[in-house]
KEKE-3310 file (N, C-alpha, C; in steps of 0.2 Angstrom, whole numbers, plus 5000, padded with zeros to 4 digits):
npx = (5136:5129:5129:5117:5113:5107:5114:5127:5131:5127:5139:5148:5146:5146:5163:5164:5163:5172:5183:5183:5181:5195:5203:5198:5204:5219:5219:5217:5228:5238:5235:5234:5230:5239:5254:5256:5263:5257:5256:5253:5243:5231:5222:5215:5203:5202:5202:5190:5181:5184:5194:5209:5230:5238:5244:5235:5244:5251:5246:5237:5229:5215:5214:5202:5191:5182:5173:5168:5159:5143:5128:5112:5098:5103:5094:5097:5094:5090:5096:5097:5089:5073:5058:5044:5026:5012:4998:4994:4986:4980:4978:4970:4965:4974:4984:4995:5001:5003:5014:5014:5029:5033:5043:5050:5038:5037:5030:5030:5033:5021:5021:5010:5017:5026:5016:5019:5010:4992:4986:4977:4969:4976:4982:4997:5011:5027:5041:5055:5067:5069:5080:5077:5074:5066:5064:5064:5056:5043:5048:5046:5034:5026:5010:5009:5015)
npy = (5324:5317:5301:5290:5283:5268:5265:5267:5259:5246:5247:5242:5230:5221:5227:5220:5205:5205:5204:5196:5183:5184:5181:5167:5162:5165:5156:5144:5143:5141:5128:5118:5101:5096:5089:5077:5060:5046:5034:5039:5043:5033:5022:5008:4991:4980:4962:4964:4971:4986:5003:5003:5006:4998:4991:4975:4964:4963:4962:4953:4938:4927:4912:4902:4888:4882:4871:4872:4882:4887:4887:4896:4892:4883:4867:4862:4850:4838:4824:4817:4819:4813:4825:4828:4832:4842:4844:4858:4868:4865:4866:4860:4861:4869:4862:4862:4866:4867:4863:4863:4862:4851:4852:4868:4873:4881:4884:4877:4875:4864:4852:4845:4837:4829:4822:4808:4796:4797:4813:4822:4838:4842:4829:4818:4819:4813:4820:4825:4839:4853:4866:4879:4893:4903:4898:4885:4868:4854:4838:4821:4818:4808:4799:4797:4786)
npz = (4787:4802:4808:4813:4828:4828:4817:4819:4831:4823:4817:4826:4829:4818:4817:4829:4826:4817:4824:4833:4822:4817:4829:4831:4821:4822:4833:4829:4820:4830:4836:4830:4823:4816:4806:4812:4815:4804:4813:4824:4824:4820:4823:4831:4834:4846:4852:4857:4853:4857:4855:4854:4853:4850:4837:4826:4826:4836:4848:4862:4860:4864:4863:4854:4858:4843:4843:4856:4856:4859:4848:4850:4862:4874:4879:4894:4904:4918:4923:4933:4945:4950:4953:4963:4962:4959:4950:4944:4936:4922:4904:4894:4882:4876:4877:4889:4903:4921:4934:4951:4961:4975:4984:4983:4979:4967:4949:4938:4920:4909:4893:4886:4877:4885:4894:4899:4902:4904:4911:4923:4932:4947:4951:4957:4953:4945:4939:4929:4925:4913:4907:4901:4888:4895:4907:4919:4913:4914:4912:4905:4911:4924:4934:4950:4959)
capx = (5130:5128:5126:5112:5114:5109:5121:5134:5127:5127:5146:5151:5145:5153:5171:5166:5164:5181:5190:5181:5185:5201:5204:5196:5208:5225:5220:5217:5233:5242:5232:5233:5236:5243:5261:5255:5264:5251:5254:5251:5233:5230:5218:5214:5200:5207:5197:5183:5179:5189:5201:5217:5233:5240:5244:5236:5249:5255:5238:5238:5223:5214:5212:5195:5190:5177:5168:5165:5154:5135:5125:5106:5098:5101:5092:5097:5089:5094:5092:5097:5085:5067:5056:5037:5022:5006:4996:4989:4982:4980:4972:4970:4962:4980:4989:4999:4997:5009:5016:5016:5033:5033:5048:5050:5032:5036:5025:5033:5028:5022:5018:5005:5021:5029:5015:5021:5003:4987:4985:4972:4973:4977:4984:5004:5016:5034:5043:5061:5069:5075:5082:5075:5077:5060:5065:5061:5049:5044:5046:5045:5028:5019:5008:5014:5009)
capy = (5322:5315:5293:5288:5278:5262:5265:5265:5248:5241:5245:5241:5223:5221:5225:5215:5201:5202:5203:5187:5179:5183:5177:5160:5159:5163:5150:5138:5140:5139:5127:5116:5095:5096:5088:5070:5054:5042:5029:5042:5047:5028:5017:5000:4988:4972:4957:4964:4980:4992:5005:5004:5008:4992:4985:4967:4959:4963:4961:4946:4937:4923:4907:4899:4880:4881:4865:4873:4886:4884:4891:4894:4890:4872:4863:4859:4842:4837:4819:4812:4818:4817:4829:4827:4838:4842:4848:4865:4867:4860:4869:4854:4862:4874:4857:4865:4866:4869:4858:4865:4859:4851:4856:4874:4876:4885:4882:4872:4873:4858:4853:4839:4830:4826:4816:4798:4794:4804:4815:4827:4842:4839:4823:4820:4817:4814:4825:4826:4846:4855:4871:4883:4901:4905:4894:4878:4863:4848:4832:4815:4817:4801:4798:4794:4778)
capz = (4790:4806:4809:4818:4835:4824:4811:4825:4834:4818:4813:4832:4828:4812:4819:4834:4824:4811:4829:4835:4816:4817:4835:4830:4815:4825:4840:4825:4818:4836:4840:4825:4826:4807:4807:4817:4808:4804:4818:4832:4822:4817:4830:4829:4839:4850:4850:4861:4850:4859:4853:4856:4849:4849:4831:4827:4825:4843:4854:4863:4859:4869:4860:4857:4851:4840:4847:4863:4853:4854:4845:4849:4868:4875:4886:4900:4906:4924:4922:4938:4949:4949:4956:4963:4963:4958:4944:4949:4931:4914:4900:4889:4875:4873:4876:4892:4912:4926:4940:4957:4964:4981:4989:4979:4979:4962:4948:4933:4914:4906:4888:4883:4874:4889:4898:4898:4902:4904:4917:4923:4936:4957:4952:4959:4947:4947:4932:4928:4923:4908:4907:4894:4890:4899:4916:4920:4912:4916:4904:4909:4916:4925:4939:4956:4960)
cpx = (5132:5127:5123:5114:5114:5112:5127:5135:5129:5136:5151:5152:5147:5159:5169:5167:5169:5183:5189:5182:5191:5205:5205:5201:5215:5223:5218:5225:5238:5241:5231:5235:5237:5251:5261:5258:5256:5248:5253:5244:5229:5227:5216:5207:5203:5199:5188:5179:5179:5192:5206:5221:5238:5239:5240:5237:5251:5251:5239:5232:5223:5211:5205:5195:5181:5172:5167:5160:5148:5132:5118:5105:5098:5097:5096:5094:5095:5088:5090:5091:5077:5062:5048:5033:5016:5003:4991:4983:4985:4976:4975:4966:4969:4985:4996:4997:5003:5010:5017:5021:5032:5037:5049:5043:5034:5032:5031:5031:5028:5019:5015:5011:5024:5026:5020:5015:4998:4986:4981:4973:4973:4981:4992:5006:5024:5036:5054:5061:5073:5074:5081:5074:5072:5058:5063:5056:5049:5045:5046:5039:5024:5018:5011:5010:5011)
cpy = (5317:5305:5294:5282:5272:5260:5262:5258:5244:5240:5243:5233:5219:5221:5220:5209:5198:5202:5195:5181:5179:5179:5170:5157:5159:5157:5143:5136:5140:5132:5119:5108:5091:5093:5081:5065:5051:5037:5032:5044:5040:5025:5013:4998:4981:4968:4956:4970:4986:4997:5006:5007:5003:4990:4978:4963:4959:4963:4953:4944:4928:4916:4903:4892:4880:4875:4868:4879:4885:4889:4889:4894:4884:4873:4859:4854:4839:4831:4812:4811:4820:4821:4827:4835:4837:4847:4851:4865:4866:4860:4863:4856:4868:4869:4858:4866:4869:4864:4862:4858:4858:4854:4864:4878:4882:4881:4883:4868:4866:4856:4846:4834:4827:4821:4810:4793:4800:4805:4822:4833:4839:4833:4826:4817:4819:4815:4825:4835:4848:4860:4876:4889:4903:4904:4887:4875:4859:4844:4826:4813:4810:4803:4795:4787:4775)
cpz = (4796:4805:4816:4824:4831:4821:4816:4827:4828:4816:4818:4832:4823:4814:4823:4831:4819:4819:4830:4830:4815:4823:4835:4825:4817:4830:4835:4823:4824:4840:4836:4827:4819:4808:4812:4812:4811:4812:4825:4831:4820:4825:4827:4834:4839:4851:4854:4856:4851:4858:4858:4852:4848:4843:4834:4830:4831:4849:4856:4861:4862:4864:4859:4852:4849:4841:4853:4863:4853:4854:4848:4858:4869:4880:4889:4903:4913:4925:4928:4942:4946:4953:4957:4965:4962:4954:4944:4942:4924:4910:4893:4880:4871:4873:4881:4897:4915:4932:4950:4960:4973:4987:4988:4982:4972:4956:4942:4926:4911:4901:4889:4879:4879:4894:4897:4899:4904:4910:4919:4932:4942:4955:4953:4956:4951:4940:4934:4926:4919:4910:4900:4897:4893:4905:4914:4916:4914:4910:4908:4911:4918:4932:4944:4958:4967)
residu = (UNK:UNK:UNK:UNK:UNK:UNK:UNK:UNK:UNK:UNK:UNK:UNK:UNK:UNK:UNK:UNK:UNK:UNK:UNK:UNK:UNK:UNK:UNK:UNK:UNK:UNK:UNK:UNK:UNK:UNK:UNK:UNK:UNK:UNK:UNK:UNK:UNK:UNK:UNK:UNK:UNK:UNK:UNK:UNK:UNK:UNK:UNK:UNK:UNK:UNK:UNK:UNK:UNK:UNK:UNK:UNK:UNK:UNK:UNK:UNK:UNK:UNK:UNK:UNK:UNK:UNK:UNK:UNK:UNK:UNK:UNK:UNK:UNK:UNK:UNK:UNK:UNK:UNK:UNK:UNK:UNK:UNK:UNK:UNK:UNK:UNK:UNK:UNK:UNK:UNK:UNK:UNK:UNK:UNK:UNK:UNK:UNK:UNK:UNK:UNK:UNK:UNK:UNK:UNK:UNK:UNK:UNK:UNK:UNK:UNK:UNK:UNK:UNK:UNK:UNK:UNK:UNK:UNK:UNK:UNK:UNK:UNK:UNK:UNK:UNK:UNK:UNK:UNK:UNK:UNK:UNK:UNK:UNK:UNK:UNK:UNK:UNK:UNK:UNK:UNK:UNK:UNK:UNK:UNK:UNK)
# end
């Protein structure tokens, strides 16, 4: 009895495929990376979190003094100079305004603990500067007199 076209197709696909499994299976074992010592398969990270192959022990590594470490955001307070302006506005009921700078002309946050005396909007003040992770603020605040 005869095989139908299908049958054929079907068993042409079959061998295709043990040739193709057998292919995959020589070019594995020619191809193989079995037989490596350890220290050529072995990686490490150097004091940035890098890989290397550089043992430890034989990295150079950069010295750090633990006191020069801060933790957190500082303020920055620049104490020398002080600055003048005027207080564009001042939401007194959220306890916070802003200082329009006169030379800058940038606008310069300010908290109600920083008056020094009470002060209300347009009027010209002279503020000192800290450095916060959000930009500038004022502190220091009093009227210009």
């Amino acid at each position: 009895m005869a095989d139908t076209f299908a049958k054929k197709e079907r068993q042409k696909k079959k061998a295709k495929k043990k040739l193709d499994k057998a292919d995959k299976k020589e070019e594995r074992k020619t191809n193989n990376n079995k037989g490596k010592s350890l220290e050529e398969m072995t990686v490490y990270l150097d004091e940035f979190g890098n890989f290397t192959d550089v043992p430890p022990d034989k990295q150079i590594k950069k010295k750090i003094n633990a006191k020069d470490i801060q933790l957190g955001a500082a303020n920055i307070v620049d104490t020398q100079q002080e600055y003048t302006g005027t207080v564009a506005l001042l939401f007194t009921d959220k306890s916070y305004g802003f200082i329009t700078d006169d030379d800058t002309r940038a606008n310069i946050f300010v908290h109600n603990n920083n008056f020094l005396e009470i002060i209300k909007e347009k009027d010209r003040v002279v503020y000192k500067k800290e450095k916060t992770p959000k930009g500038y603020a004022a502190i220091s605040v009093r009227k210009v007199k």
